[in-house]
KEFI-975769 format. One line per 2 residues: number of its first residue (from 1); their letters; for each residue x, z, y of C-alpha. Coordinates in nm, 4 decimals, m for minus. Layout:
N
NUM	a	X:Z:Y | ...
***
This chain:
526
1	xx	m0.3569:0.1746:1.9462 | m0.6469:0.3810:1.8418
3	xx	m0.5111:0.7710:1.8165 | m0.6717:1.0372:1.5796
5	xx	m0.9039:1.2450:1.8131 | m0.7882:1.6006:1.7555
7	xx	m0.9320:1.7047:2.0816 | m1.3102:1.5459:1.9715
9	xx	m1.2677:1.7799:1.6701 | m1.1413:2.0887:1.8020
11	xx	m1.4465:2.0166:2.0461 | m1.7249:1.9511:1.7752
13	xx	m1.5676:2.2323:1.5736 | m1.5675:2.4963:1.8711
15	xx	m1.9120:2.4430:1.9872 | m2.0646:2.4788:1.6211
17	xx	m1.9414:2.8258:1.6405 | m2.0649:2.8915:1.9751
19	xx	m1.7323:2.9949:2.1486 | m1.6874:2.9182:2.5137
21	xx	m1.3589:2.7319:2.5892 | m1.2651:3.0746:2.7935
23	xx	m1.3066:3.2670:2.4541 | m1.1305:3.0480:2.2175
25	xx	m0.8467:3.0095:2.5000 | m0.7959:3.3944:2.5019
27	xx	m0.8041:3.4141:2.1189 | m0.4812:3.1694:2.0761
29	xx	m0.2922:3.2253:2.4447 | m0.3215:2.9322:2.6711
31	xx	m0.5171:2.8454:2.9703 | m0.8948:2.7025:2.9949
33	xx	m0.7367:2.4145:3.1969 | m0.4718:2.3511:2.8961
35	xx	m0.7737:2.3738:2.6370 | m0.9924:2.1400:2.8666
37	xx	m0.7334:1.8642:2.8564 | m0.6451:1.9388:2.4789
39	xx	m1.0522:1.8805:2.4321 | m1.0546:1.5420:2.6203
41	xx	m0.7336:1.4182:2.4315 | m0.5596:1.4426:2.7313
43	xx	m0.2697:1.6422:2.5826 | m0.1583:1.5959:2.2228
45	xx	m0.0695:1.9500:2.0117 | 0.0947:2.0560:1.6580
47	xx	0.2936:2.3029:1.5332 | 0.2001:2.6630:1.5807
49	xx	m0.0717:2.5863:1.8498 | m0.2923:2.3777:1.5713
51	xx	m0.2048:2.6570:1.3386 | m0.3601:2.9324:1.5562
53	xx	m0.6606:2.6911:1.6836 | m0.7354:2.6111:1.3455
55	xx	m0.7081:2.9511:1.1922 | m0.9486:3.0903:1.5002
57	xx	m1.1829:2.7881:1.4164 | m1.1687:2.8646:1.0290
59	xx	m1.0280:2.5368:0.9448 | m0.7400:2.3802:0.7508
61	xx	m0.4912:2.2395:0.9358 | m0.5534:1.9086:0.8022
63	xx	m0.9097:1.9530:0.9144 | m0.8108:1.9774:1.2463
65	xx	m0.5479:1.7226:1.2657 | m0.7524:1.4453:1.2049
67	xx	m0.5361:1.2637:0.9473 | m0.8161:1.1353:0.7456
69	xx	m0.9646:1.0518:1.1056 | m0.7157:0.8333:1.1821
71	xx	m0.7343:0.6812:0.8479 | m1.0930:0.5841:0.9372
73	xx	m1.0462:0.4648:1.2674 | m0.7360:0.2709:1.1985
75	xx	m0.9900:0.0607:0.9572 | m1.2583:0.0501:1.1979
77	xx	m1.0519:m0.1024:1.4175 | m0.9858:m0.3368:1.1510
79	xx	m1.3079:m0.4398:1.0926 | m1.3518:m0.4829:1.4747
81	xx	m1.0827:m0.7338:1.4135 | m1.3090:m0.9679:1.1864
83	xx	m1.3670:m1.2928:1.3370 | m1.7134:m1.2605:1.2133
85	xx	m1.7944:m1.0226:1.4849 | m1.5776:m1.1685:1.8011
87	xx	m1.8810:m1.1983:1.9786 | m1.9433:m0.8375:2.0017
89	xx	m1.7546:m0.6233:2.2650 | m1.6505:m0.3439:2.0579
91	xx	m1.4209:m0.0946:2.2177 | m1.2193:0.1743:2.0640
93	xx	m1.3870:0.4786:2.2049 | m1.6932:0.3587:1.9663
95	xx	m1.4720:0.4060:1.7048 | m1.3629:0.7480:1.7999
97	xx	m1.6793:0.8481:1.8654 | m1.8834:0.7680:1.5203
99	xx	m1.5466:0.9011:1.3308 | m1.6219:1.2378:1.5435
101	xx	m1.9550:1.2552:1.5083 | m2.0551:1.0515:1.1925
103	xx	m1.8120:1.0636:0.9448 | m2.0481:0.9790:0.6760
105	xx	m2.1050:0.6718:0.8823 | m1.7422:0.5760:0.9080
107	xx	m1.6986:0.6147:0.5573 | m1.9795:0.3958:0.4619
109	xx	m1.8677:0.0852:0.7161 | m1.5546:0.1039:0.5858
111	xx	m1.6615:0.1065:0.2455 | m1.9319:m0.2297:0.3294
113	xx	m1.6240:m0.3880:0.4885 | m1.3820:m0.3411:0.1711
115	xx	m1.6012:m0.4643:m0.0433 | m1.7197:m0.7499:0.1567
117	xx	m1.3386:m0.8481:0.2342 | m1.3061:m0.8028:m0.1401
119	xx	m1.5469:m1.0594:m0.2754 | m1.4740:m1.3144:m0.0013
121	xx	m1.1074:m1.3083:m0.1501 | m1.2806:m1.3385:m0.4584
123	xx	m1.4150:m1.6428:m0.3693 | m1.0962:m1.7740:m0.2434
125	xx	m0.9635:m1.7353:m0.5217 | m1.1974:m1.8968:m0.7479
127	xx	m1.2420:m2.1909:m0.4845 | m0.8440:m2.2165:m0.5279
129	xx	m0.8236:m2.2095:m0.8780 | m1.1300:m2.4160:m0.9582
131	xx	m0.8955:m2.7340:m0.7007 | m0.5559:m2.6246:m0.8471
133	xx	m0.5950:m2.4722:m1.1953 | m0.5017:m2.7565:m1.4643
135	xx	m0.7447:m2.6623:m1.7623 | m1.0505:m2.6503:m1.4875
137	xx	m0.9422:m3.0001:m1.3362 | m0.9515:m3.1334:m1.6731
139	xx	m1.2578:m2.9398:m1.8216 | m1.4485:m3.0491:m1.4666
141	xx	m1.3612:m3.4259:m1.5106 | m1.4914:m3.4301:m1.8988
143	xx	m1.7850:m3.2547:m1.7936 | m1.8590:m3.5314:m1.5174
145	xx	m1.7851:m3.7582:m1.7728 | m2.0431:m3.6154:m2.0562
147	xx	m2.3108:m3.6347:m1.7540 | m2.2514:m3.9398:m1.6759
149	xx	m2.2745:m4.0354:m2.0724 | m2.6071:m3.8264:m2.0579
151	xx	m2.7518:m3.9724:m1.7957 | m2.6942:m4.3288:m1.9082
153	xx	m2.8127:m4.2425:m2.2413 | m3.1509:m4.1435:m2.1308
155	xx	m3.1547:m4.3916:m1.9175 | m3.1628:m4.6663:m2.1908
157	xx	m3.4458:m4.4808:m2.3806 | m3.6612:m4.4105:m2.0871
159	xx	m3.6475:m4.7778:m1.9726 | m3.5828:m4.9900:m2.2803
161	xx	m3.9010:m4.9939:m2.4754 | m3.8256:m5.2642:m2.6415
163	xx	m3.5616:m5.1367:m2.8455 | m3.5394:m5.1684:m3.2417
165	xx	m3.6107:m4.8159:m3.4489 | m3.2377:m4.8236:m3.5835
167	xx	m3.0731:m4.9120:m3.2023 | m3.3352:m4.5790:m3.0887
169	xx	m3.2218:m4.3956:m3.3594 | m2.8239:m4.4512:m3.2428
171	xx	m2.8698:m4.3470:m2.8524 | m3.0992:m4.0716:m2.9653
173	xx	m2.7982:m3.9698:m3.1779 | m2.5202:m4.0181:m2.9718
175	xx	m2.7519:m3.8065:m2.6938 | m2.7786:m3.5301:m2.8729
177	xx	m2.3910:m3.5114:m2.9706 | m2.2534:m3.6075:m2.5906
179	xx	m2.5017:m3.3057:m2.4868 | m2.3955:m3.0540:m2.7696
181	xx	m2.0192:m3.1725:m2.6147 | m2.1141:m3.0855:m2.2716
183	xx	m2.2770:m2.7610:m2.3653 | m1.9327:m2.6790:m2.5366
185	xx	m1.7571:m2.8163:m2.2199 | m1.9733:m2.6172:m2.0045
187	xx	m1.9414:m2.2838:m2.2064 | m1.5300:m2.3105:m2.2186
189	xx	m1.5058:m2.3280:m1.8722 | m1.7371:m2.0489:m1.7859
191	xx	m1.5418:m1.8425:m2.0361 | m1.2498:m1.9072:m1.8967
193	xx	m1.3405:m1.8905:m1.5425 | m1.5171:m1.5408:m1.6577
195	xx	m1.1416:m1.4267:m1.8174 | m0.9614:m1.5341:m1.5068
197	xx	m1.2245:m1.3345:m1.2953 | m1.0756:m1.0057:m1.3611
199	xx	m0.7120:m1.1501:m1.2312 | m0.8474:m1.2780:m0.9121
201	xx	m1.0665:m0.9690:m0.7992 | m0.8883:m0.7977:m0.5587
203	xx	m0.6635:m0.4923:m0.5858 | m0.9109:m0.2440:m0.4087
205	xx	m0.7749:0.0538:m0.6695 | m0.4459:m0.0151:m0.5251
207	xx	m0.5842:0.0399:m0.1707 | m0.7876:0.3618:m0.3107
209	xx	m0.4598:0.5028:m0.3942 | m0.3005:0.4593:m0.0777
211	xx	m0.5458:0.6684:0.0735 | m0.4854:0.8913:m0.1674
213	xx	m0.1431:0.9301:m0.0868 | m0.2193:0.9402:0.3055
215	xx	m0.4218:1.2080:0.2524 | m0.1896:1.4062:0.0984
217	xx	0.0791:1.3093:0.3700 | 0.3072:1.1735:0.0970
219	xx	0.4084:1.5600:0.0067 | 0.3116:1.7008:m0.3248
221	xx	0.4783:2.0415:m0.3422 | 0.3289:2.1140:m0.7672
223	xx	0.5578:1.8167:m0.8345 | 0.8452:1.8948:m0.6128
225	xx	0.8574:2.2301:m0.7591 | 0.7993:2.0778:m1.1433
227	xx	1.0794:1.8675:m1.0482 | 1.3082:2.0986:m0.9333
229	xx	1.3034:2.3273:m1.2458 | 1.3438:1.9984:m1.3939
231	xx	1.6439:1.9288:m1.2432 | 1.8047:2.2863:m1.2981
233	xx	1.7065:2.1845:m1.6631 | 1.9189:1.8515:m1.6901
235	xx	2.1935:1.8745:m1.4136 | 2.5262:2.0388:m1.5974
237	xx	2.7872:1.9186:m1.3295 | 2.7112:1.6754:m1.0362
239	xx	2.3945:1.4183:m1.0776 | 2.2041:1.3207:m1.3787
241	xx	2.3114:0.9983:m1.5148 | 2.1391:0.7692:m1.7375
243	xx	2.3531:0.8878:m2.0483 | 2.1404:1.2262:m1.9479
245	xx	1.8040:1.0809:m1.9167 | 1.8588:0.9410:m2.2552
247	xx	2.0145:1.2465:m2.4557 | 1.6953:1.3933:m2.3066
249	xx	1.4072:1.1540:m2.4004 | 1.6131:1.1460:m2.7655
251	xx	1.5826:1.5184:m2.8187 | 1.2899:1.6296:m2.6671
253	xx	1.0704:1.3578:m2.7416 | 1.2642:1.1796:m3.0266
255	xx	1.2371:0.8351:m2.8083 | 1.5246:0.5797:m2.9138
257	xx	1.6290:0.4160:m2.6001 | 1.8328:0.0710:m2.6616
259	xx	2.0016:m0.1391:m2.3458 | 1.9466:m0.4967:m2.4561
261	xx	2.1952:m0.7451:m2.2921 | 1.9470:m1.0508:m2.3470
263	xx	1.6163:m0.8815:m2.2191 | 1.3438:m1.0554:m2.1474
265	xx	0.9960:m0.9761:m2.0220 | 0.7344:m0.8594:m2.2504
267	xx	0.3974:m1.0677:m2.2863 | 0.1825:m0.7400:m2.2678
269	xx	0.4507:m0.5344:m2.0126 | 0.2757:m0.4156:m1.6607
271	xx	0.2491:m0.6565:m1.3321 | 0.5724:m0.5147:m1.1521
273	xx	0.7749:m0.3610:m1.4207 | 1.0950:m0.6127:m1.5382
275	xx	1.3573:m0.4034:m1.6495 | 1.1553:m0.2021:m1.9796
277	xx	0.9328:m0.1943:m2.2111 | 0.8527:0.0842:m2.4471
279	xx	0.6524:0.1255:m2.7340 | 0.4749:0.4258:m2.7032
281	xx	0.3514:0.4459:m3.1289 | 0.7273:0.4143:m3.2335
283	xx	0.8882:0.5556:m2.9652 | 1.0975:0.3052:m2.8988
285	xx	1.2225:0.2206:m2.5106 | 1.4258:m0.0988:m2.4537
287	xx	1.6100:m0.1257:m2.0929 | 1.7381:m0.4361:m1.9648
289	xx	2.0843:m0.3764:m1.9528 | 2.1852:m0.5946:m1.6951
291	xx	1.9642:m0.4078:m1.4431 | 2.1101:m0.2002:m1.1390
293	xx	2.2184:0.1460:m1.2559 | 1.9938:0.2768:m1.0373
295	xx	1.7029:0.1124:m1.1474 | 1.8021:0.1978:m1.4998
297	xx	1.8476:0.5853:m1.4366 | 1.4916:0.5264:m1.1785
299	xx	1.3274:0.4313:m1.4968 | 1.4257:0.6602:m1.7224
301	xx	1.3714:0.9663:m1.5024 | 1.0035:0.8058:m1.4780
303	xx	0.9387:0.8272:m1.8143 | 1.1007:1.1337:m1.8145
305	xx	0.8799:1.3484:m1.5744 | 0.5571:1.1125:m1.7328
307	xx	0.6363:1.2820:m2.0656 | 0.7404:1.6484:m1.9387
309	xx	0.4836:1.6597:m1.6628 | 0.1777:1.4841:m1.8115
311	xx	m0.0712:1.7732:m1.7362 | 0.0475:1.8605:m1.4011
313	xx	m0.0095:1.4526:m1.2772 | m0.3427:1.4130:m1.4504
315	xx	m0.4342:1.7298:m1.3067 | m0.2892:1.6215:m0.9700
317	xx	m0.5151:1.3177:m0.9415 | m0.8251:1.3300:m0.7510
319	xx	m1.1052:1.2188:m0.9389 | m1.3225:1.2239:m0.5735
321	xx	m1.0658:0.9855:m0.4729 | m1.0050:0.7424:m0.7111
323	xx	m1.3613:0.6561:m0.8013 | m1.2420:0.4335:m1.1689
325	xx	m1.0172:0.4472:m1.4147 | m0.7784:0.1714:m1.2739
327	xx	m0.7518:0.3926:m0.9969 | m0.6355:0.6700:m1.1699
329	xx	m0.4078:0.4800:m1.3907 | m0.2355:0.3296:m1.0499
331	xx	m0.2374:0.7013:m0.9162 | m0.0613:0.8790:m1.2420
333	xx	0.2280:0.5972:m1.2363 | 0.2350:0.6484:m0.8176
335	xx	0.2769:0.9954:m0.9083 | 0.4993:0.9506:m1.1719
337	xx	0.7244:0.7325:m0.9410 | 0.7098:1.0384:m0.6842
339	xx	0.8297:1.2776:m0.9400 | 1.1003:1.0781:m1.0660
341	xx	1.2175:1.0395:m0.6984 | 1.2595:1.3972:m0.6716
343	xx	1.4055:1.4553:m0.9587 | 1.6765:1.2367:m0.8664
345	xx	1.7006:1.3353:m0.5139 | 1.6205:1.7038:m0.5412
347	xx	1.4665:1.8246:m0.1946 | 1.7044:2.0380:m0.0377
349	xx	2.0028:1.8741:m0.1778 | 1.8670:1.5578:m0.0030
351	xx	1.7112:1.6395:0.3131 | 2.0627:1.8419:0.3631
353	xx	2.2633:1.5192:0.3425 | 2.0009:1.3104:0.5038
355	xx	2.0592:1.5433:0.8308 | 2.4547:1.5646:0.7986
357	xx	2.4427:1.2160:0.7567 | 2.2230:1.1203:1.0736
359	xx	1.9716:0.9174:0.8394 | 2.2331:0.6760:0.6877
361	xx	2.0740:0.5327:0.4156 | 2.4056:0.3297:0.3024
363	xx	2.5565:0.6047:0.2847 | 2.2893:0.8126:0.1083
365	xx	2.2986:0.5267:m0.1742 | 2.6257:0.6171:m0.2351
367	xx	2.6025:0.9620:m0.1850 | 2.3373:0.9763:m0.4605
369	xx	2.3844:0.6616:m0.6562 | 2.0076:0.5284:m0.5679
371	xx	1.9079:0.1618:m0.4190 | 1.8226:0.1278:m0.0493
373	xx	1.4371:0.1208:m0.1854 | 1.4622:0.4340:m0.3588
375	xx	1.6189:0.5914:m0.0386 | 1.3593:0.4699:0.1735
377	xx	1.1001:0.6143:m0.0286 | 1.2404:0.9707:m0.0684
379	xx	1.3108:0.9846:0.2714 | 0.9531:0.9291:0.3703
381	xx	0.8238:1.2243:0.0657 | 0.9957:1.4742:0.3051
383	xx	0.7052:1.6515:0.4759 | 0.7424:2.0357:0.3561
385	xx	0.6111:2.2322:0.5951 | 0.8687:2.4485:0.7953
387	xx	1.1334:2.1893:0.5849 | 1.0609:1.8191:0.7184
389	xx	1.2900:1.5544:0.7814 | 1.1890:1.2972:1.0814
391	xx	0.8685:1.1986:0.9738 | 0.9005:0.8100:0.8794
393	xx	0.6808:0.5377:0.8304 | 0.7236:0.3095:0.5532
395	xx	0.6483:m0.0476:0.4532 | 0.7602:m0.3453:0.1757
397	xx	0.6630:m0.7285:0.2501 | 0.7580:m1.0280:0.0938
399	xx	0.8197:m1.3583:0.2204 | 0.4537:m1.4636:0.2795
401	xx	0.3955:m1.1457:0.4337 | 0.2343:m0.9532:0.1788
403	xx	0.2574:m0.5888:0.2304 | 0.3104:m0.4385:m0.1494
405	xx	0.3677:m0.0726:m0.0064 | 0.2526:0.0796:0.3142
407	xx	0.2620:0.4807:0.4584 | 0.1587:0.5252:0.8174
409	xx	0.2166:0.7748:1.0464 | m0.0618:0.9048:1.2730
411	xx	0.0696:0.7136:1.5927 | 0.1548:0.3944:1.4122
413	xx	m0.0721:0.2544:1.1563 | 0.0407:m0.0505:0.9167
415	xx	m0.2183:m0.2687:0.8442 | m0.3764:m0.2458:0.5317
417	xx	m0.5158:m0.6294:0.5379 | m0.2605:m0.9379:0.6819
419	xx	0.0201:m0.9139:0.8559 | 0.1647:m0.6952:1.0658
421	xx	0.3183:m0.7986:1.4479 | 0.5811:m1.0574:1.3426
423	xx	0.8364:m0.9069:1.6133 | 0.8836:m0.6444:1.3585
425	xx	1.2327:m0.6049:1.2435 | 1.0720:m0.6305:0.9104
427	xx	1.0526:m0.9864:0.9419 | 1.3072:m1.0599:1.0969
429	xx	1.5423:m0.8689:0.8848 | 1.4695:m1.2016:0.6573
431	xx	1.6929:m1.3936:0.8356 | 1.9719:m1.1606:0.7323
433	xx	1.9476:m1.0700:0.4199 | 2.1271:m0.7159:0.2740
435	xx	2.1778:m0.5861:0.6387 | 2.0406:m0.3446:0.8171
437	xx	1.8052:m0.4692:1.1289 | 1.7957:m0.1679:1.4075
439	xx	1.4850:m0.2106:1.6414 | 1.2799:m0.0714:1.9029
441	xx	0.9572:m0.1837:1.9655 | 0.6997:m0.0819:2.2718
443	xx	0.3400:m0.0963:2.2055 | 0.0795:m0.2021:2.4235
445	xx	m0.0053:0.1562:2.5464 | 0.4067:0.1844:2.6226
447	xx	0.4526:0.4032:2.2921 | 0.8297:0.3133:2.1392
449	xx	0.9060:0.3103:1.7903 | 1.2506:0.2890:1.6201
451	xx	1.2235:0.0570:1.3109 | 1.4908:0.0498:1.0247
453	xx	1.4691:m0.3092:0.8191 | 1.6393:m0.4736:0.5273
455	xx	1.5639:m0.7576:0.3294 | 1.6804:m0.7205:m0.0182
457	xx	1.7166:m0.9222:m0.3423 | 1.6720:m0.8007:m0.6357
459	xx	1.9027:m0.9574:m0.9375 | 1.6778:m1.2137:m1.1916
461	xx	1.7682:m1.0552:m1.5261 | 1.8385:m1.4409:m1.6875
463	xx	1.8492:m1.7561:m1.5591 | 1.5332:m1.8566:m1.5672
465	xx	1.3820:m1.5535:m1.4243 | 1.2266:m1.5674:m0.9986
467	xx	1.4400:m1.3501:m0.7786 | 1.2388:m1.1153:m0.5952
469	xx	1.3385:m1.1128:m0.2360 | 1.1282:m0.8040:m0.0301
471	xx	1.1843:m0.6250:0.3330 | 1.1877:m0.2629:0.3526
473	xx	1.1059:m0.0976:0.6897 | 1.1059:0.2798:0.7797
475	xx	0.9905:0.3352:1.1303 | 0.9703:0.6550:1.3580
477	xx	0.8967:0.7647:1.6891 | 1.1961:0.6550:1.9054
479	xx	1.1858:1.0657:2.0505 | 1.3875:1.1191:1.7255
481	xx	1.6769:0.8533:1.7744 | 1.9014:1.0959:1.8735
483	xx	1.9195:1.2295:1.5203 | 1.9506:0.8749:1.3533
485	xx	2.2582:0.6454:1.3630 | 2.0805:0.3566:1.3702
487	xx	1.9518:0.4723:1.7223 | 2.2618:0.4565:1.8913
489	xx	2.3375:0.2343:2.1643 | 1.9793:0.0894:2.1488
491	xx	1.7840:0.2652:2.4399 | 1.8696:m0.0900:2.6590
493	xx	1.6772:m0.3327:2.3874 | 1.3652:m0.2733:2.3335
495	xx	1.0817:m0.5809:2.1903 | 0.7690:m0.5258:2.3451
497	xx	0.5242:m0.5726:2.0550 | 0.1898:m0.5092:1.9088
499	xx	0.0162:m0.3822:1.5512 | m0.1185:m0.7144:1.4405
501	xx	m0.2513:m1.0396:1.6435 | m0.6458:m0.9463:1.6141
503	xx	m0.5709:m0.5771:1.7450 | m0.2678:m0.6383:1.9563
505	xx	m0.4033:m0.6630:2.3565 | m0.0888:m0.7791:2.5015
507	xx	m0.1903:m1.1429:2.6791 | 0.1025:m1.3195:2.7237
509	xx	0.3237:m1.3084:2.3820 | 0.4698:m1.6486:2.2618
511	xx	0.4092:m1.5227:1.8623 | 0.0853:m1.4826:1.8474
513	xx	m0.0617:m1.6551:1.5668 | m0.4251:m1.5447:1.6165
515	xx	m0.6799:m1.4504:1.9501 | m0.6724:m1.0658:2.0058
517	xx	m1.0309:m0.9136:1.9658 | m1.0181:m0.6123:2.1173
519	xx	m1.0044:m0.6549:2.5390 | m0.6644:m0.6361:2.6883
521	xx	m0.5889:m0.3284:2.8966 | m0.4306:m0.3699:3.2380
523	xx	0.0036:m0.3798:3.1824 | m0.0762:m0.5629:2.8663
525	xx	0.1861:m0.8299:2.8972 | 0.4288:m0.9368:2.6606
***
């Protein structure tokens, strides 16, 4: 498990100032010794000491932490993970060390390595569709069969030459129309392979925004606080309902909303979104009526904050950070999704409950009339400084294993490409669908980790319609099970486990699908 290295930074950014570790020790109030091992990430620190050592250094918190850092390194070690590269004995202080010292560096592997993992999906998918697609079977067969028609063709008038004018005159004719047919042949499927291109690339804006949201720790305090006057706005007595939401839309922004009983999916609606569509030229919003109440009320309050807050998220999206406009689009509707979370769930309201209530998220469903997802989520935007609920990590996977939503924590980072370790709860939460799977896990380097899983199905609006089955997993350090139900009476199980195959080092586990890369440690065992 590669950790961010505060200590390498408070290092670097001590001796570019020239202070002795005596003189910085003095300024904040510990002991050289103390700093020494803080320096050689021998001792891990937070709180009010990074405050003061940051302040003395003249750098932001963040800064100091390392977050980004362990962004970085947590893909490095990714890369190192590439089969392409077995051969070469990379080890984990490397990473820390050109992170520390070269960020530019880091940056620009990292970069090399996303888009080279990008285009060889690319061709994966191409290779896949040009074997499985129907129309490019088909359009490949006539093409072989126009060449072969060619080809036999010329073959007659190169070697006949004997041939009557009139019997020339035919295969000359019937040449040049079988290779005006494969030129048409040839130009439909490069069109269409062209069109198709766009569908296959891979979702690297997607990934831009989740660092985008890392870096900001999942916390956006403009929107909490545009929310919450929001809220004060809209609530009358008890929670804001849908009937609300609606009254709202209708007379501030004269949208009609209609519940339609026999909805059905768009042809132009967005990849993910099944329960509306709305016509933004005639104002018109129509909600699938047989959706979830909280979905319905989820998507209204969307729109909602989209329409009342529109400045505040374009202005809240980092243009540094999401380099195009896909990017942007995905981080305004990420954003939007954030605000209508806490609009729902107001902060204090929440986090208040979420205490009392030991981190019950059934009960927090209830409590607020939101889906386990929605729950999940909120719990994880907590992260006001002074005001912060157990800080969570979060993830959503499918049945193949896809991971659609992932927020790591410093100490545990989810993978951003494959798997993760299949021990997970989040997995196995699959094979008991709609309850909750408690879990500990122990990492390699003896680090525990409560995870929080459940596999859930979400309700095919007709008949014909896929049902979308997903896991949700929260995860925290296991140092905070005391204040979470799930944690009780599960100190005596615990599933030794890893991150993923390629970066887990344990030797002797009976589910790994794949070699590890990086060299085991000693204790490594499964």
């Amino acid at each position: 498990m590669i950790a961010a290295p505060v200590g390498s930074r408070l290092r670097e950014a001590r001796k570019k100032r020239r202070l002795t570790q005596t003189k910085l020790a003095e300024l904040v109030g510990i002991s050289v010794s103390y700093l020494n091992l803080i320096e050689h990430n021998k001792r891990s620190i937070g709180g009010a000491l990074l405050s003061r050592l940051a302040n003395e250094l003249g750098l932001d918190v963040s800064q100091l932490s390392g977050q980004e850092d362990a962004r970085l390194m947590q893909q490095l070690g990714e890369l190192a993970a590439e089969p392409l590269i077995h051969d070469i004995p990379l080890k984990e202080k490397g990473a820390e060390a050109i992170v520390t010292r070269e960020p530019d560096w880091a940056r620009a592997m990292v970069r090399l390595h996303n888009v080279w993992r990008g285009a060889n999906e690319l061709i994966e998918a191409l290779s896949d569709q040009l074997n499985r697609d129907p129309f490019v079977l088909e359009a490949s067969h006539k093409i072989l069969t126009q060449i072969t028609a060619v080809r036999s063709l010329s073959e007659v008038l190169e070697q006949e030459d004997d041939l009557l004018p009139h019997h020339r005159h035919r295969f000359s004719s019937l040449l040049a129309e079988e290779s005006k047919s494969l030129g048409l042949s040839a130009r439909e499927l490069f069109q269409f392979l062209s069109e198709r291109e766009q569908e296959s690339r891979p979702a690297t804006p997607a990934g831009e925004v989740d660092d985008f949201i890392i870096d900001h720790d999942n916390y956006f305090p403009e929107i909490e606080e545009a929310a919450t006057r929001l809220h004060s706005r809209l609530q009358h007595a008890g929670l804001i309902d849908e009937r609300t939401l609606c009254d709202h839309l209708a007379s501030r922004f004269s949208i009609r909303v209609e519940f339609d009983a026999d909805f059905r999916r768009g042809p132009g609606r967005r990849p993910g979104v099944s329960h509306f569509r709305f016509d933004e030229a005639s104002k018109h919003l129509v909600l699938n009526a047989s959706a979830p109440n909280s979905t319905l009320r989820f998507q209204l309050a969307r729109i909602l904050f989209s329409l009342e807050c529109e400045e505040l998220l374009k202005d809240t999206v980092d243009e540094k950070t999401l380099t195009t406009e896909d990017a942007r689009e995905r981080g305004f509707l990420a954003l939007a999704r954030y605000g209508a979370g806490a609009l729902l769930l107001p902060y204090d309201g929440f986090l208040e409950a979420a205490e009392k209530l030991r981190y019950d998220i059934q009960m927090l469903t209830v409590r607020f009339n939101a889906s386990f997802e929605q729950v999940c989520h909120r719990l994880v935007t907590l992260r006001r400084p002074g005001a912060s609920a157990v800080p969570f990590a979060f993830m959503r996977t499918d049945l193949a294993g896809n991971t659609s939503k992932r927020f790591s924590l410093p100490n545990l980072r989810i993978p951003r490409h494959g798997s993760a370790c299949s021990l997970w709860a989040v997995y196995q939460a699959f094979l008991t669908p709609d309850r909750i799977t408690p879990q500990i896990v122990q990492l390699a380097d003896d680090r525990r980790f409560l995870i929080v899983a459940r596999a859930i199905t979400k309700e095919a609006g007709a008949y014909s319609e896929i049902q979308q089955v997903y896991s949700i997993m929260l995860a925290c350090s296991a140092s905070y099970m005391d204040r979470i139900v799930y944690g009780d009476n599960l100190s005596s199980a615990v599933t030794p486990a890893g991150i993923s195959c390629r970066l887990c080092p344990r030797t002797n586990c009976q589910q790994r699908a794949f070699a590890q890369i990086l060299p085991a440690r000693a204790g490594g065992e499964a």
